[in-house]
MARBATOR-816208 format. One record per residue (C-alpha): residue in one letter; chain; y negated, x negated, z. Coordinates in steps of 0.1 Angstrom, whole numbers. Each point is the difference from the previous one (the first is absolute). Layout:
<zavexs>
ZAVEX res chain     v     u     w
ZAVEX   A     A     Y     X     Z
...
</zavexs>
This chain:
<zavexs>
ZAVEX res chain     v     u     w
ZAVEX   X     A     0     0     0
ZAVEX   X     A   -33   -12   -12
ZAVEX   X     A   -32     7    24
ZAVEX   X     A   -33    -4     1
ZAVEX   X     A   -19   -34    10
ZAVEX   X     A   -11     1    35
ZAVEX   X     A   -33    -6     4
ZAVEX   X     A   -19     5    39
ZAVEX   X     A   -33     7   -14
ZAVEX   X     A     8    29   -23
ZAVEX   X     A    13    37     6
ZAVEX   X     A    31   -12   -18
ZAVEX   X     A    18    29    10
ZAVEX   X     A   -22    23   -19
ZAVEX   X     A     9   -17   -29
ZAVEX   X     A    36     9     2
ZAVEX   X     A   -10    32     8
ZAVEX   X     A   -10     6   -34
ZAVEX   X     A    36    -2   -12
ZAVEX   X     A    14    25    25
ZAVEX   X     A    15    35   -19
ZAVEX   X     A    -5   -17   -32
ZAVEX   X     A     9    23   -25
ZAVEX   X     A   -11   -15   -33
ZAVEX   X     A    -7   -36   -11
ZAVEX   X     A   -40    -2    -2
ZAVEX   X     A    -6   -14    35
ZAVEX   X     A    24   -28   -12
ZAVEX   X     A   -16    -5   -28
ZAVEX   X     A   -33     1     9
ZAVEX   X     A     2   -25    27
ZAVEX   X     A    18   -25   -23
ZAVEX   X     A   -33     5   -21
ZAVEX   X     A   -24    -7    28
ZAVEX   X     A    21   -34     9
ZAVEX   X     A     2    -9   -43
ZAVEX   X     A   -42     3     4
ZAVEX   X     A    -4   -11    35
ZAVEX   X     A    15   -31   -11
ZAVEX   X     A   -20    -6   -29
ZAVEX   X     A   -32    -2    27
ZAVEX   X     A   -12    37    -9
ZAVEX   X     A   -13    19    27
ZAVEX   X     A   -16    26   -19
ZAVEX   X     A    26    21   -20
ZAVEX   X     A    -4    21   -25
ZAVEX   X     A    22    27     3
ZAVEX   X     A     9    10   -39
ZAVEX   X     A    10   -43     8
ZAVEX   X     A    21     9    22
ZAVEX   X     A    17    30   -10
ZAVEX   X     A     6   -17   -36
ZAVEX   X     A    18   -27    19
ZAVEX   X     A    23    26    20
ZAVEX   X     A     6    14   -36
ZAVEX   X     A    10   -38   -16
ZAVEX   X     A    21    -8    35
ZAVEX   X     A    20    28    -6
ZAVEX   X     A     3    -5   -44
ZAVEX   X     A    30   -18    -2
ZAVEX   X     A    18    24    28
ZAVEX   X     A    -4    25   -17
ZAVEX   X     A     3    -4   -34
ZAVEX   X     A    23   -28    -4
ZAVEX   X     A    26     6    29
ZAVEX   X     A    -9    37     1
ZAVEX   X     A     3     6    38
ZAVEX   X     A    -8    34    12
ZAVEX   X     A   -26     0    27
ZAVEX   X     A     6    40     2
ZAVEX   X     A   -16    28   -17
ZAVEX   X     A   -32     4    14
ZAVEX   X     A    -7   -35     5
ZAVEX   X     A   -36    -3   -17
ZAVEX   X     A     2   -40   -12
ZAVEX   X     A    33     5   -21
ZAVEX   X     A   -18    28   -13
ZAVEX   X     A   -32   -21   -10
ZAVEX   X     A    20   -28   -13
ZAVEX   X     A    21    25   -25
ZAVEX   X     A   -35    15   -11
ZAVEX   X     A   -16   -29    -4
ZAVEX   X     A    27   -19   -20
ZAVEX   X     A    -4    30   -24
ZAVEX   X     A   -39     7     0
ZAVEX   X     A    -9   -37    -5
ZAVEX   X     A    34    -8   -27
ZAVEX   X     A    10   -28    21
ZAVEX   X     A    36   -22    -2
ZAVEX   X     A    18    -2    37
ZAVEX   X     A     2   -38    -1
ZAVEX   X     A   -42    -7    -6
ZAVEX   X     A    -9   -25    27
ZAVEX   X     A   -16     8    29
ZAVEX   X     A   -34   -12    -5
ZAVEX   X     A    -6    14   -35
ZAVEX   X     A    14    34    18
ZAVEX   X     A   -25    -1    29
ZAVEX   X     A   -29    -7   -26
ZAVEX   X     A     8    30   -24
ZAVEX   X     A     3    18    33
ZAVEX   X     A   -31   -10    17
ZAVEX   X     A   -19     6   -32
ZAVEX   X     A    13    27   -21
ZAVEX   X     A   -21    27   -12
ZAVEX   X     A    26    27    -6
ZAVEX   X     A    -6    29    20
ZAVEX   X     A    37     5    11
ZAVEX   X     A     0   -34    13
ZAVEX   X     A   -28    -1    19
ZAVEX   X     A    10    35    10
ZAVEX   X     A    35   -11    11
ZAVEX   X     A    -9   -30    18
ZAVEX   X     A   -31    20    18
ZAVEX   X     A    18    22    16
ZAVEX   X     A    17   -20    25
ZAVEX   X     A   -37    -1    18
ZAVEX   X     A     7    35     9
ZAVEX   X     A    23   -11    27
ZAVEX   X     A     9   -34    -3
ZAVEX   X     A   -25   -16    16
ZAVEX   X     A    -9    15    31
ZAVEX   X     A    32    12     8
ZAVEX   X     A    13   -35     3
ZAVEX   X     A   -27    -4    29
ZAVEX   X     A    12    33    18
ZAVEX   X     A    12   -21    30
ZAVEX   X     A   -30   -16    11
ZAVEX   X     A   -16    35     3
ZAVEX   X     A    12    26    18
ZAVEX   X     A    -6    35   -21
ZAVEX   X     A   -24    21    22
ZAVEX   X     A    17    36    11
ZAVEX   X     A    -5    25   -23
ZAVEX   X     A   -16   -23   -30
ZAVEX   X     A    12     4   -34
ZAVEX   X     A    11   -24   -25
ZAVEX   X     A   -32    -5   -12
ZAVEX   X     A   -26    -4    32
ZAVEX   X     A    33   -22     8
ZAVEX   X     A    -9   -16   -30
ZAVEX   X     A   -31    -5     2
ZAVEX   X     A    -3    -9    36
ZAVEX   X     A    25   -30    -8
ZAVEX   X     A   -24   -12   -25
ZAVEX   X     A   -27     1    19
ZAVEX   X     A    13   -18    31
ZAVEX   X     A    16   -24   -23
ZAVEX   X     A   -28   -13   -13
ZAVEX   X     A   -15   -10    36
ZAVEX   X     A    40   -17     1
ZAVEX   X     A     5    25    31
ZAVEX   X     A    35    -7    18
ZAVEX   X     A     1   -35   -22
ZAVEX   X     A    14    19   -28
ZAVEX   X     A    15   -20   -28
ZAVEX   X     A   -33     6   -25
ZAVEX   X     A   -33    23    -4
ZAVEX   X     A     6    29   -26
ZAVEX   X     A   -28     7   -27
ZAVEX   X     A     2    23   -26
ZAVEX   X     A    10   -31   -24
ZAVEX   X     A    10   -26    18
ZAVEX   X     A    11   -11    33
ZAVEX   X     A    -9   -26    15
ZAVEX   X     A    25   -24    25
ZAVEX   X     A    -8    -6    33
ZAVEX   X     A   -13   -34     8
ZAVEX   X     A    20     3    28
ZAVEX   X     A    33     3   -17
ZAVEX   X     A    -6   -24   -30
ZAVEX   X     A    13   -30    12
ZAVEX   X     A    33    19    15
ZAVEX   X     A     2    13   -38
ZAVEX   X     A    -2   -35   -16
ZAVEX   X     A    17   -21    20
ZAVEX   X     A    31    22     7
ZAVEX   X     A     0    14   -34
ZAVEX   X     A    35   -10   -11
ZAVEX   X     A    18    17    32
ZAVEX   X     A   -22    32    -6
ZAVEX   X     A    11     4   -35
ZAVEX   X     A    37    -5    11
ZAVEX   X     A    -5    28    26
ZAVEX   X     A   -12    20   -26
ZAVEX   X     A    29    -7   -26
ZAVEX   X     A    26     2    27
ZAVEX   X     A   -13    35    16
ZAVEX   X     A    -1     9   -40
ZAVEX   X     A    31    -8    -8
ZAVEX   X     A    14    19    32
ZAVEX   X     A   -18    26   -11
ZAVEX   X     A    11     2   -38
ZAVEX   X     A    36    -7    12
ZAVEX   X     A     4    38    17
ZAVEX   X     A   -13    11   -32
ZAVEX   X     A    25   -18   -22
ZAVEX   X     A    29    -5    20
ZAVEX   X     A    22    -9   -29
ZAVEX   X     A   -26   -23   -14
ZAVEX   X     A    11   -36     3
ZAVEX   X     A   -24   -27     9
ZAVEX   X     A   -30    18    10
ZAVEX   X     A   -22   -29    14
ZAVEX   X     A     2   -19   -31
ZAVEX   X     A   -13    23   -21
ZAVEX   X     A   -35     2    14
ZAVEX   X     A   -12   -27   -18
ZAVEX   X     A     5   -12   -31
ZAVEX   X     A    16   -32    -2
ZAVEX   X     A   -19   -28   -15
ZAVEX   X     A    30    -8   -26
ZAVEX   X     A    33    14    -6
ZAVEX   X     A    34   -19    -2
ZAVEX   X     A     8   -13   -31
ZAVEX   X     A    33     0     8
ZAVEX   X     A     7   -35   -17
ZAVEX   X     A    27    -4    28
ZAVEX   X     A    19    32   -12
ZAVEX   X     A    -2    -9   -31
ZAVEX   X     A     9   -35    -2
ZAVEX   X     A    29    -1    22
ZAVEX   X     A    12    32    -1
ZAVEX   X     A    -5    23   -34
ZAVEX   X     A     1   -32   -23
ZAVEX   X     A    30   -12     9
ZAVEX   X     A    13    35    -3
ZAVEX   X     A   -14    -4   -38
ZAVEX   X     A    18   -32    -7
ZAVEX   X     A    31    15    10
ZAVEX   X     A     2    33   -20
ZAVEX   X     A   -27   -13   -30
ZAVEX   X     A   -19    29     1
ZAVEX   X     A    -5    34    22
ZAVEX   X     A   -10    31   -12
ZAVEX   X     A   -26    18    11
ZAVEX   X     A     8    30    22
ZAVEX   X     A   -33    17   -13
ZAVEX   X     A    -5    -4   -35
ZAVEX   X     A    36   -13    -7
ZAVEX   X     A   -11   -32   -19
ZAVEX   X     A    16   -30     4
ZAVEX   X     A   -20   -25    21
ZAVEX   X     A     3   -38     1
ZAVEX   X     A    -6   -24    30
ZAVEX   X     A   -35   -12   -20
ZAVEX   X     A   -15    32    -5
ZAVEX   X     A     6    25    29
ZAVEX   X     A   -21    15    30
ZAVEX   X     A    10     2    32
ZAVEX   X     A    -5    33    11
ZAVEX   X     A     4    24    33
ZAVEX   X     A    23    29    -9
ZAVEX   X     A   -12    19    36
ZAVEX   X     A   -39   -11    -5
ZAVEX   X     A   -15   -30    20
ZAVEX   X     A   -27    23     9
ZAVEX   X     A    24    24    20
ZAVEX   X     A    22   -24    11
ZAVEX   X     A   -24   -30     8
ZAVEX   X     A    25   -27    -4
ZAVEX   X     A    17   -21   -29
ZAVEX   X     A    39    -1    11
ZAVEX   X     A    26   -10   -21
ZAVEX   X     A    18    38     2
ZAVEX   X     A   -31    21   -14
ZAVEX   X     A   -11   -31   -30
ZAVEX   X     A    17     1   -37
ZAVEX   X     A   -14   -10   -32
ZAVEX   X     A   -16    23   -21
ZAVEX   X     A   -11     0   -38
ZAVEX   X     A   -41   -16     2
ZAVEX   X     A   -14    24   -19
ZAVEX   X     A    18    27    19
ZAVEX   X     A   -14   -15    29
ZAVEX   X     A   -38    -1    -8
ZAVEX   X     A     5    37    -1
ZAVEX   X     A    23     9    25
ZAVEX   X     A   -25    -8    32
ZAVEX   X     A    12    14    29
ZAVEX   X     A    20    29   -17
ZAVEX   X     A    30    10    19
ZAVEX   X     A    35    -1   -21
ZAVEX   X     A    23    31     2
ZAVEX   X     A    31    -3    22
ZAVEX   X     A    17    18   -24
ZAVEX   X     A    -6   -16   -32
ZAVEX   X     A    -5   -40    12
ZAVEX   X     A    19    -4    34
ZAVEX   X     A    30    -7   -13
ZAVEX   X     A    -9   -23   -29
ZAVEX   X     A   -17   -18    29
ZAVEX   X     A    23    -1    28
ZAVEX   X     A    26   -12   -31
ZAVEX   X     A   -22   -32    -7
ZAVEX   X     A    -7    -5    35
ZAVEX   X     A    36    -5    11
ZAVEX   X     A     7   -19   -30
ZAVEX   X     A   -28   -24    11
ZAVEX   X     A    10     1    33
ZAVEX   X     A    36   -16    -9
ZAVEX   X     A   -10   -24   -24
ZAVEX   X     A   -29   -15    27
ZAVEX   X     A    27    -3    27
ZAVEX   X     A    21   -18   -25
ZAVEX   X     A   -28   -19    -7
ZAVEX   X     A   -13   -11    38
ZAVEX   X     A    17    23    20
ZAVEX   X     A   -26   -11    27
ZAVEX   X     A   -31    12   -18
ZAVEX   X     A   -24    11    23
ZAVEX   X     A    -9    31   -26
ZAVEX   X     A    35    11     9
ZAVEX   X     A    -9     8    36
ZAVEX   X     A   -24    22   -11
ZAVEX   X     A    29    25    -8
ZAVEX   X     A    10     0    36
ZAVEX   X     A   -33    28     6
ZAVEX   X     A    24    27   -22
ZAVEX   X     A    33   -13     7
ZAVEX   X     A     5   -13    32
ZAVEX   X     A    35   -17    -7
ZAVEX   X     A    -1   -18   -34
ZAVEX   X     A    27   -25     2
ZAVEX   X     A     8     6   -36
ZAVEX   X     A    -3    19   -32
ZAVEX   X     A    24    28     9
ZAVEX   X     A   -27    10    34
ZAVEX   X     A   -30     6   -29
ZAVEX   X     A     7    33    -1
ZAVEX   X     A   -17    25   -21
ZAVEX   X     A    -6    28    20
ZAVEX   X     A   -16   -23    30
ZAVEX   X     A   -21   -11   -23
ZAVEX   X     A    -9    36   -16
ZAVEX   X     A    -5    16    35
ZAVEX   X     A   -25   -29     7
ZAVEX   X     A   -24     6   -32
ZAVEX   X     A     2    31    -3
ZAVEX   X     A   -22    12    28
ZAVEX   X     A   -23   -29    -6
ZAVEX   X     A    -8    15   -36
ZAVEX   X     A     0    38    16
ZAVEX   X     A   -27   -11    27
ZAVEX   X     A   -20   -21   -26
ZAVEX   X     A     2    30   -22
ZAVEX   X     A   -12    23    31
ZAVEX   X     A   -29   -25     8
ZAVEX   X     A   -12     1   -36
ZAVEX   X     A    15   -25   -19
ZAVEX   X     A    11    16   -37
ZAVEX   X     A    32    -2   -21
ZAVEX   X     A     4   -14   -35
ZAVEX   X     A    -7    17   -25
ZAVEX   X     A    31     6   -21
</zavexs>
C-alpha cells in the first residue's frame, strides 16, 4: 500500500481525504496534473491546462488498452469525444496532445474539456471545508471559492474562475515529493480500475504509455527462426500465404494491448502486410484457434529438440502447469486459456476481424 508523504507542517490528512468515496477517476487525475505543473515551477494554473492534461493522462488508457473506468465516468467520456471531434490517432504524443488540447478552437472541445470546472475543482477541496447546514451545492460552492482564495484551513490551492492558484505553503511538499505522489495516484488508480475490470490483466501498466514497445528480437531470433529453419516456411494462419524466416512479422494473436505482455504462448508470425492492418483486431476462436494452437505445438516440439532448456519454453508453464513433454500441450488447456481472454477483450471493446 502506497501513502501519502508525511509532512508535520501541512494538514496532510486533508489531502487524503480527497480520495475517500471515490467514485470516478477525476480526483486522480486531476492531482496528477497539479504535480506534472507543480513541478514544472507553475504556481498559477490555468485550468483548461490542467483539465487538458487529465484528458492526455488518461489518452493511451483509454484508447489503446480500452479499460472501462465505468459508464458515467466523465474523463473516458471526454477522451472518446475528443479523439473524434478533433480526428486524432490514439498513439499522438503527449505534448502535441496537450497543445491541440490547450488551444483548440472547436467548440465541442472546449466544451468537453470545460465542463469538468462544474465540479472538479472545488469538489476536490470539499475536505478542508466543512459544508455549512442547510447550504446547497452552489453557496457550497461558492463559499469554498471564496475561503480558498484567502488559503483558509491551508487548502491545497486558491480557486478563481480560470485558474487556481497553489498554495505557497504546499509547493515545495509538491516538488520535492512529486514522484511518490504520482505513485499514490497511479496505485489508488489502478485499485480503483481493477474492481471495474476484474478480468482485465495488468491494470497498472496500462496507465501510461510505455516509452517503447518490445521488439521482440529475443522471440524471434531464438525462438520463431529456428522454427523456420526447420520446417522452410510457415503458413500464415491469417491470410494462408506461405511465410519465410526473412520476411515475417511477429505478431500477438490475443492483442498486446489486452494482454500487456509478449510471451512465447500468445506470439506467431503473421503475413507483414496482414499485419499493418490487422492492429489490435481480435482473431475468431472459431476460424484461427486451431490453425494456431497447431503451429504452436509444432513449435513447441521442435524448440525443445532444439534447447530443451530455452528459457521461452518456461513461459508455457503459465497455461500448462506440467509440460514435461509434447504429449502435456494439450489443446483444450490451451483453448480454455484464450478463449476468455479474446471474450473479455471483446467485452472491453477491442473488435474482431473483419472476414
Amino acid at each position: 500500500m502506497i501513502t501519502l508523504p508525511y509532512s508535520a507542517d501541512l494538514p496532510i490528512a486533508k489531502l487524503a481525504a480527497s480520495f475517500g468515496n471515490t467514485s470516478a477517476t477525476y480526483k486522480f487525475y486531476w492531482l496528477l496534473s497539479i504535480i506534472e505543473m507543480a513541478e514544472q515551477g507553475e504556481t498559477h494554473l490555468k485550468k483548461r491546462a490542467l483539465f487538458s492534461r487529465m484528458i492526455a493522462n488518461a489518452w493511451y488508457t483509454v484508447n489503446y488498452f480500452h479499460v472501462s473506468f465505468g459508464k458515467q465516468d466523465l474523463i473516458q467520456t471526454a477522451v472518446v469525444t475528443i479523439l473524434k471531434a478533433e480526428k486524432l490517432t490514439i498513439d499522438i504524443k503527449k505534448n502535441e496532445l496537450l497543445t491541440i488540447l490547450e488551444y483548440s478552437e472547436n467548440t465541442s472541445t472546449k466544451q468537453t474539456l470545460w465542463h469538468f470546472n462544474k465540479n472538479v475543482p472545488h469538489w476536490f477541496l470539499s475536505p478542508w471545508f466543512a459544508r455549512i447546514a442547510g447550504a446547497n451545492d452552489t453557496h457550497y460552492r461558492n463559499a469554498i471559492y471564496t475561503d480558498s482564495q484567502h488559503f483558509e484551513n491551508d487548502c491545497l490551492y486558491a480557486l478563481y474562475d480560470d485558474s487556481i492558484v497553489i498554495n505557497p505553503n504546499w509547493m515545495h511538499y509538491l516538488k520535492q515529493n512529486a514522484r511518490m505522489l504520482k505513485d499514490f495516484c497511479y496505485w489508488n488508480l489502478a485499485l480503483f480500475l481493477q474492481t471495474r475490470n476484474p478480468n482485465v490483466p495488468d491494470i497498472p501498466n496500462k496507465l501510461i504509455k510505455p516509452a517503447l514497445r518490445s521488439t521482440l528480437t529475443n522471440q524471434r531470433a531464438n525462438y520463431w527462426n529456428i522454427v523456420f529453419k526447420e520446417l522452410g516456411a510457415v503458413e500464415c494462419i491469417f491470410t494462408n500465404n506461405k511465410l519465410q524466416v526473412e520476411s515475417f512479422a511477429l505478431d500477438h494473436f490475443v492483442p498486446h494491448a489486452f494482454v500487456s505482455h509478449d510471451l512465447i504462448w500468445n506470439l506467431l508470425p503473421i503475413d507483414k502486410t496482414f499485419n499493418s492492418i490487422k492492429s489490435d483486431k481480435l482473431p475468431s476462436i472459431d476460424k484461427h484457434f486451431d490453425k494456431f494452437f497447431n503451429l504452436q505445438k509444432i513449435a513447441y516440439e521442435i524448440i525443445t529438440h532444439h534447447n530443451a532448456k530455452s528459457k521461452l519454453l518456461e513461459e508455457y508453464l503459465t497455461i500448462f502447469p506440467v509440460l514435461d513433454n509434447v504429449d502435456d500441450f494439450e489443446y483444450l488447456r490451451y483453448k480454455e486459456s484464450i478463449q476468455p481472454l479474446v471474450t473479455i477483450a471483446h467485452n472491453n471493446g477491442f473488435g474482431y476481424l473483419s472476414s
